[in-house]
C-alpha positions in Angstrom: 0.0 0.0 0.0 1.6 3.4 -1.0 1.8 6.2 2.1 0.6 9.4 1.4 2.7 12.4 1.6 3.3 13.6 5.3 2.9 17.3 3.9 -1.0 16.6 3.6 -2.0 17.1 7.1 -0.2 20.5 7.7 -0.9 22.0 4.4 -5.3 20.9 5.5 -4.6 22.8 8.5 -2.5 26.0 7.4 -5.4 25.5 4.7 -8.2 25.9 7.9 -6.6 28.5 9.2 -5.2 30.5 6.6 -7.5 33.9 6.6 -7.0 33.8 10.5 -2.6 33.4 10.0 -3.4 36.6 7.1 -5.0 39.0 10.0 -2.3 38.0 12.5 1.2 38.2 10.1 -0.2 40.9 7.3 1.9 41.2 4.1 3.4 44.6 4.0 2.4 46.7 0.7 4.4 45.8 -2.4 5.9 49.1 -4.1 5.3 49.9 -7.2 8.7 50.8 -9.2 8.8 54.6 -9.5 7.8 55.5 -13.3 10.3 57.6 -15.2 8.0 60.7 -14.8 8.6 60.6 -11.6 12.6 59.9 -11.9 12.7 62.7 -14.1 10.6 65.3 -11.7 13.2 64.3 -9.0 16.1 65.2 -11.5 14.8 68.5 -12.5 14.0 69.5 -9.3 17.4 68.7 -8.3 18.8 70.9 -10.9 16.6 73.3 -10.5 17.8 73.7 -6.2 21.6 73.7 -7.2 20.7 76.7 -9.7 19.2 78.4 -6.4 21.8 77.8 -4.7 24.0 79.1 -7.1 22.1 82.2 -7.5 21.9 83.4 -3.8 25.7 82.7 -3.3 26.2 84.3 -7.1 30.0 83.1 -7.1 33.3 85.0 -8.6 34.8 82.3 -11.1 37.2 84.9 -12.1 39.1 88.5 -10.6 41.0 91.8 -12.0 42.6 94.2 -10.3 43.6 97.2 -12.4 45.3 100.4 -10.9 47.0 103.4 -12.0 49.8 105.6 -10.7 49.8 108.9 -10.0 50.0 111.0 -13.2 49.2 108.4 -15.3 45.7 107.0 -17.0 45.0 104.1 -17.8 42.0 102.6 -20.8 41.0 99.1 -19.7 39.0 96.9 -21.8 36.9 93.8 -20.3 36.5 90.8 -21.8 32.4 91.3 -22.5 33.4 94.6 -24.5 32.5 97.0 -21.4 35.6 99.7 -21.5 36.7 101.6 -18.1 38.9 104.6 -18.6 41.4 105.0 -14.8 42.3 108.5 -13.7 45.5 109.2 -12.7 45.8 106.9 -8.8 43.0 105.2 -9.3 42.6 101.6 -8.3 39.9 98.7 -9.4 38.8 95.3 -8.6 36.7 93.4 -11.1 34.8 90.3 -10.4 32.8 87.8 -13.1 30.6 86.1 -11.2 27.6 84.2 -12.3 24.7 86.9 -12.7 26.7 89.9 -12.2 29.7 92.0 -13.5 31.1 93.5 -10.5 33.6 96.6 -9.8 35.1 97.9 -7.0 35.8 101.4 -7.3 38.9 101.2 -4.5 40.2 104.9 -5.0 40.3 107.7 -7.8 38.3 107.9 -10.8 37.0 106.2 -13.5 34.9 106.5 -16.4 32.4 103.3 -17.4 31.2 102.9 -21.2 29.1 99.4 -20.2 27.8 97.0 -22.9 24.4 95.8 -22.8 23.8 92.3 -20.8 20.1 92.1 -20.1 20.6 88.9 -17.1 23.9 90.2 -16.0 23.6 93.9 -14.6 27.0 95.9 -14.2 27.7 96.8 -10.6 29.9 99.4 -9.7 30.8 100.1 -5.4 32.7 103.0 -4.1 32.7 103.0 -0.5 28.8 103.3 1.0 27.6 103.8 -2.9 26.4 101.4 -5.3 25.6 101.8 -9.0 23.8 99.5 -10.9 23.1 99.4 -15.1 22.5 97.0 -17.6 24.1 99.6 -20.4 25.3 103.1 -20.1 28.4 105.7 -20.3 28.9 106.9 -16.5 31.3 108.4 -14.5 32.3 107.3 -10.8 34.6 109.6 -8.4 35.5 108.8 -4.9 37.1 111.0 -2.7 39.7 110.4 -0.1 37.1 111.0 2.5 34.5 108.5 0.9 32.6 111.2 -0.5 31.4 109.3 -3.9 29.7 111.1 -6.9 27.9 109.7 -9.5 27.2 112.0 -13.0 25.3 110.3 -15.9 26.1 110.8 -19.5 24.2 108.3 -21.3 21.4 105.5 -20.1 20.1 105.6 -17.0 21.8 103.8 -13.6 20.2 102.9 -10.2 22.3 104.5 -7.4 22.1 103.0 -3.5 24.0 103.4 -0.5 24.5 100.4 2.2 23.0 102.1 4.9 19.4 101.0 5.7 16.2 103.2 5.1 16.9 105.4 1.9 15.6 104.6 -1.5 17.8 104.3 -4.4 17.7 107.0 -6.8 17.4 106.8 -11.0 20.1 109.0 -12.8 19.1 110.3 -16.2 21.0 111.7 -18.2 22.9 115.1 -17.4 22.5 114.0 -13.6 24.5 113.4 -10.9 24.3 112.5 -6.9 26.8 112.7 -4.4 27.2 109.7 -0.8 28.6 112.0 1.8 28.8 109.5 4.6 26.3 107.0 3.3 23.6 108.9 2.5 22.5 110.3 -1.1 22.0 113.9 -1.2 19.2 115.3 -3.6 19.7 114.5 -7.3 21.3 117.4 -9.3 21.3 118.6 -12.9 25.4 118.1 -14.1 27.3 119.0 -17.9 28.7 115.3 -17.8 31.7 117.0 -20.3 32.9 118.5 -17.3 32.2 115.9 -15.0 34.5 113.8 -17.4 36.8 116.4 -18.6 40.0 114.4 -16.9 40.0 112.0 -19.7 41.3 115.6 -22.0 43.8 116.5 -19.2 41.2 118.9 -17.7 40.3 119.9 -13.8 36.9 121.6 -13.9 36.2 123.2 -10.5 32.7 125.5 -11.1 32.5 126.9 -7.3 33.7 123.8 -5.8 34.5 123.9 -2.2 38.2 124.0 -1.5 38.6 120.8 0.3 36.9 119.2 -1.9 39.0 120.8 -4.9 42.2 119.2 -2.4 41.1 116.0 -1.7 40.8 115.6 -5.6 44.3 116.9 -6.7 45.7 114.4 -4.4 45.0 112.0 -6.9 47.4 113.9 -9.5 50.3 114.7 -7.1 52.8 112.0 -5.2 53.4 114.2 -2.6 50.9 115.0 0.2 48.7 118.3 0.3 47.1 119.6 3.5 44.4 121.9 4.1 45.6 123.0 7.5 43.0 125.6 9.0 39.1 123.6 8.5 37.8 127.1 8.3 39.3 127.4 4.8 37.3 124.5 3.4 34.4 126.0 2.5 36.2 128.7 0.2 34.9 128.1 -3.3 37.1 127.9 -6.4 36.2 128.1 -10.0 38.3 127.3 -13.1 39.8 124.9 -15.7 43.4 123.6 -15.1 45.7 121.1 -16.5 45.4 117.7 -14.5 49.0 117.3 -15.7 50.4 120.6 -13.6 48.8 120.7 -10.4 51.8 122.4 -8.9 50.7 125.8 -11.1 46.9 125.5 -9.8 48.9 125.3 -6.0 50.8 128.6 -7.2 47.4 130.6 -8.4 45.3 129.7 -5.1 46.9 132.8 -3.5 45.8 135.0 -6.3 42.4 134.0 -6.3 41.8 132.5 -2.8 42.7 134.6 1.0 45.7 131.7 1.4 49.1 130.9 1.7 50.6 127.7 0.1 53.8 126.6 1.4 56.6 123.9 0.2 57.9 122.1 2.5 61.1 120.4 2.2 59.8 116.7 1.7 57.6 118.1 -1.4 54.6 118.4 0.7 52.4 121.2 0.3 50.7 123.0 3.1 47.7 125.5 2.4 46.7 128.2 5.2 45.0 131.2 5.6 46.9 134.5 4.7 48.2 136.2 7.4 46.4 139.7 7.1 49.1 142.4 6.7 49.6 145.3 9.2 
């Protein structure tokens, strides 16, 4: 007589009981396998936070630093086509970074003839100020003090300071605006000719306060000049001079202005007020 399996028996009762065992020990949910619409949304949103990321940190993949010395002037063109024009000691840093073209305006003068780049605007800081354009010709001056001024010759350019709570202003052009000690002072009408004349070799002072008219011929003399007596610094000079020969424009002040101007024996200059004659 053949036997029958021994298997029989258990697989009747797991048989019995199998609904109860399914309640007690549950299966856990099979998975489907992801389609590739969804592989592909997980790849482009990827992508998509990198280029975020990118953007906020907006790196510098490459630097410039261009300078001049005193006396000299310098034409510097960048690699997008945008030309910079360096007064005599003036001193630049460039930066390329991912959605911005970025100067830093260090010391001096310079003059900015930007080409157009619509989703990469031209940034230009000097101190507290900041100009922005996508395309323009404009002229940037800062001042041993900090005092930055901004005159507009063709375009229009977006000037801001760092310090919180003051609107930018919008520069058309024939304007200018001056950041004495972070703030913008009111917008002004400006003959951006004169406001550029250094590029001809030209000074143009047009009732420009004396220490002002000092703190900018320090950039066209190696030796120092000081303005001794602060009451003197609101005396106003007018005139055009050679950028070339500041020593003469020292030599007239005394004809035109109640000071003495005095060498001193390291090639200094010294201005103070006349002594009044008995």
């Amino acid at each position: 007589m053949t036997k029958q399996p021994e298997q029989a028996p258990l697989d009747e009762a797991l048989g019995r009981h199998r609904d109860e065992l399914k309640q007690l020990f549950p299966m856990p949910p099979s998975r489907p396998a992801p389609s590739k619409t969804v592989k592909t949304a997980g790849i482009t949103l990827a992508v998509a936070i990198a280029f975020a990321a990118l953007a906020w940190l907006n790196p510098a993949y490459k630097s410039e630093r261009f300078a001049t010395a005193i006396g000299d002037r310098r034409a510097v063109l960048l690699s997008d086509g945008s030309k910079l024009l360096l007064d005599s000691g003036t001193h630049v840093d460039v930066s390329w970074r991912l959605l911005s073209r970025e100067v830093d305006l260090r010391a001096g003068q310079a003059l900015f003839d930007v080409s157009a780049a619509v989703y990469r605007p031209f940034v230009v800081s000097a101190g507290l100020a900041k100009v922005e354009v996508l395309g323009t010709l404009f002229n940037v001056r800062r001042l041993d003090n900090d005092a930055v001024r901004v005159t507009l010759a063709r375009g229009r350019v977006d000037v801001a300071v760092a310090t919180a709570g003051q609107a930018p202003v919008t520069l058309r052009p024939g304007q200018q605006v001056d950041s004495i000690g972070g703030q913008l002072m009111p917008v002004a009408k400006a003959d951006p000719s004169k406001a550029m004349a250094w590029k001809d070799d030209r000074i143009v002072f047009e009732q420009t306060p004396l220490d002002e008219a000092v703190s900018l011929l320090r950039h066209y003399r190696k030796a120092p000049i000081e303005l001794s007596d602060p009451g003197l610094a609101a005396l106003k000079v007018t005139g055009v001079f050679e950028a070339h020969n500041v020593d003469l424009l020292l030599g007239l002040l005394p004809s035109i202005l109640p000071v003495a101007v005095l060498q001193q024996g390291d090639g200094s200059v010294r201005i103070q007020r006349k002594p009044i004659t008995k």
